[in-house]
C-alpha positions, 0 to 999 in steps of 0.5 A, spaced: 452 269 364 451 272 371 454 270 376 448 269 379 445 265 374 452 261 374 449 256 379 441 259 379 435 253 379 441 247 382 440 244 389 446 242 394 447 238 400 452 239 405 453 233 408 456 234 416 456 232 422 458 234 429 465 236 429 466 239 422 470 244 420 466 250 420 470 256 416 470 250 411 463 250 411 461 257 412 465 259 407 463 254 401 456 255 402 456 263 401 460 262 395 455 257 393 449 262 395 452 268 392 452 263 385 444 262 387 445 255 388 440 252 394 443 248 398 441 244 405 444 241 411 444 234 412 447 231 418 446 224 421 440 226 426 435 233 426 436 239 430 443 242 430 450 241 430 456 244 433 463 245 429 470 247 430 475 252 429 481 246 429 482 244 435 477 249 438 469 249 439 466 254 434 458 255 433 452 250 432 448 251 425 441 248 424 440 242 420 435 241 414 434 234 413 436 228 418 440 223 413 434 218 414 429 222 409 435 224 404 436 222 398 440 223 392 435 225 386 433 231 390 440 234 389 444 236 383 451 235 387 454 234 394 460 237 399 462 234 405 466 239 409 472 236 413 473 236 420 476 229 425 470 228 429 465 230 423 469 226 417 470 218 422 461 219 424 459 220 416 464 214 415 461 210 420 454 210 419 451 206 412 446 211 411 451 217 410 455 212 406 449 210 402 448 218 400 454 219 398 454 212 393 448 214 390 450 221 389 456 217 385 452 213 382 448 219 379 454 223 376 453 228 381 459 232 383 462 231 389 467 236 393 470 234 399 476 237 404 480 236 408 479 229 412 472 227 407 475 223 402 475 219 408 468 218 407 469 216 400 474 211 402 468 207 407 463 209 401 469 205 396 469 210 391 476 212 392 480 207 388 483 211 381 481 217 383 486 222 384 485 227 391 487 231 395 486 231 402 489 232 409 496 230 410 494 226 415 490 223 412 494 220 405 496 214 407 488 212 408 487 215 402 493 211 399 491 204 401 484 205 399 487 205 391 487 212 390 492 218 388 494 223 393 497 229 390 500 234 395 496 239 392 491 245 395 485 243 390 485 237 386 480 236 380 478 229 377 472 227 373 467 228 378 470 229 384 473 235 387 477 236 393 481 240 397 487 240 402 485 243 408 483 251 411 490 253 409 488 253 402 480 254 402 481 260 397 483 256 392 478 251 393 472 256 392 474 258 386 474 251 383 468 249 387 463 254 383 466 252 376 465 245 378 459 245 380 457 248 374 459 243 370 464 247 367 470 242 364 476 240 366 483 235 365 482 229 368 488 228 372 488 221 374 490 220 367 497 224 367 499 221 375 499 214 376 503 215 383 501 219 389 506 224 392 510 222 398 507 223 405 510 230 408 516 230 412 512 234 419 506 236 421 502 242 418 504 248 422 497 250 422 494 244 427 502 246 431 499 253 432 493 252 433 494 247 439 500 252 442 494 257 442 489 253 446 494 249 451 497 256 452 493 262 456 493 269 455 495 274 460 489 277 462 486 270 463 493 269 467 491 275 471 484 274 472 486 267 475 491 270 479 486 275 481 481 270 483 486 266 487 487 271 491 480 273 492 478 265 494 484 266 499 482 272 502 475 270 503 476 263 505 481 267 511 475 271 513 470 266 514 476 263 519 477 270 521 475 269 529 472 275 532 477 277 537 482 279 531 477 284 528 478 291 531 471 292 532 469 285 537 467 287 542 470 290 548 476 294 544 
């Protein structure tokens, strides 16, 4: 079978909200584009929404359909992208958490990164499930009656979640098997205890903060220069005409 068709005539939601981890997003969409798969925009009003690179504003993508008219039989799977903002929305709203119930209620796969299994947690579907999830986020995932496992892509029944951007390859190459219906072990059955929380953050979300706390050189200097410029200017206007070579009288 073509990779074409692997996925050809399926539908899929994107479940998103303001905030959402784009490169997850972006990413999993061509993979399933490339795969011919169909897939639609839902966020939790029309228009557009904006989502971020870490901790930094990235570009706006256009919605498909508001949550308000989605509904679960139209589609043949769901991924939810992660992201802080986006993950806390979803989860807040009963329509979001409605959506996602009915997709588990049809059997339909479910793919989730970074911070989404959140949205699983609020939905209540996470007891006995194993997943992975952002770090941060395992002890939520935990308490919710799940199996967290420190893995890059974790695979059970019909959810498939993924770590974080960090392991965003791995976790496409999974998504299009799983989204095709291709088997798989159940995990769940084989670990019954979750892995331990990490000992430090990942230096991934370190890195990014000390990119955007620290300014580069040149916009150091084009500060300074500006600076300089408000000052020589501000000393000019104060500047009486006496001072000037060319006043009158000289």
């Amino acid at each position: 079978m073509s990779a074409f068709r692997k996925l050809g005539g399926k539908r899929f939601a994107v479940l998103a909200a303001n905030g959402f981890e784009q490169v997850e997003l972006e990413t999993a969409v061509a993979a399933l584009i490339e795969n011919g798969a169909k897939v639609s925009l839902i966020a939790l009003s029309p228009g557009r929404i904006r989502g971020m690179r870490m901790h930094q504003s990235a570009d706006l993508v256009r919605v498909d359909q508001p949550i308000s008219s989605a509904r679960a039989s139209d589609y043949d799977g769901l991924f939810i992208p992660g992201g802080c903002a986006c993950t806390d929305a979803l989860r807040q709203s009963a329509q979001a958490r409605t959506f996602v119930q009915q997709c588990a209620l049809a059997s339909h796969p479910i793919a989730l990164m970074s911070q989404a299994p959140l949205v699983l947690v609020s939905a209540g579907l996470a007891r006995n499930v194993a997943l992975t999830s952002w770090p941060g986020v395992r002890d939520d995932v935990v308490n919710a009656g799940a199996t967290w496992l420190n893995r890059p892509v974790v695979r059970d029944a019909n959810y498939l979640s993924g770590r974080g951007p960090q392991d965003l390859e791995s976790f496409v190459a999974s998504l299009v098997p799983f989204f095709a219906g291709e088997s798989s072990i159940t995990l769940s059955r084989y670990r019954a205890q979750s892995d331990p929380p990490q000992e430090r953050p990942v230096e991934l979300t370190t890195q990014s903060l000390r990119w955007l706390a620290t300014p580069s050189m040149g916009t150091m200097l084009s500060l300074a220069l500006l600076g300089a410029g408000v000052v020589a200017a501000h000393h000019t206007q104060h500047k009486s005409p006496d001072d000037s070579e060319d006043a009158p009288g000289r």
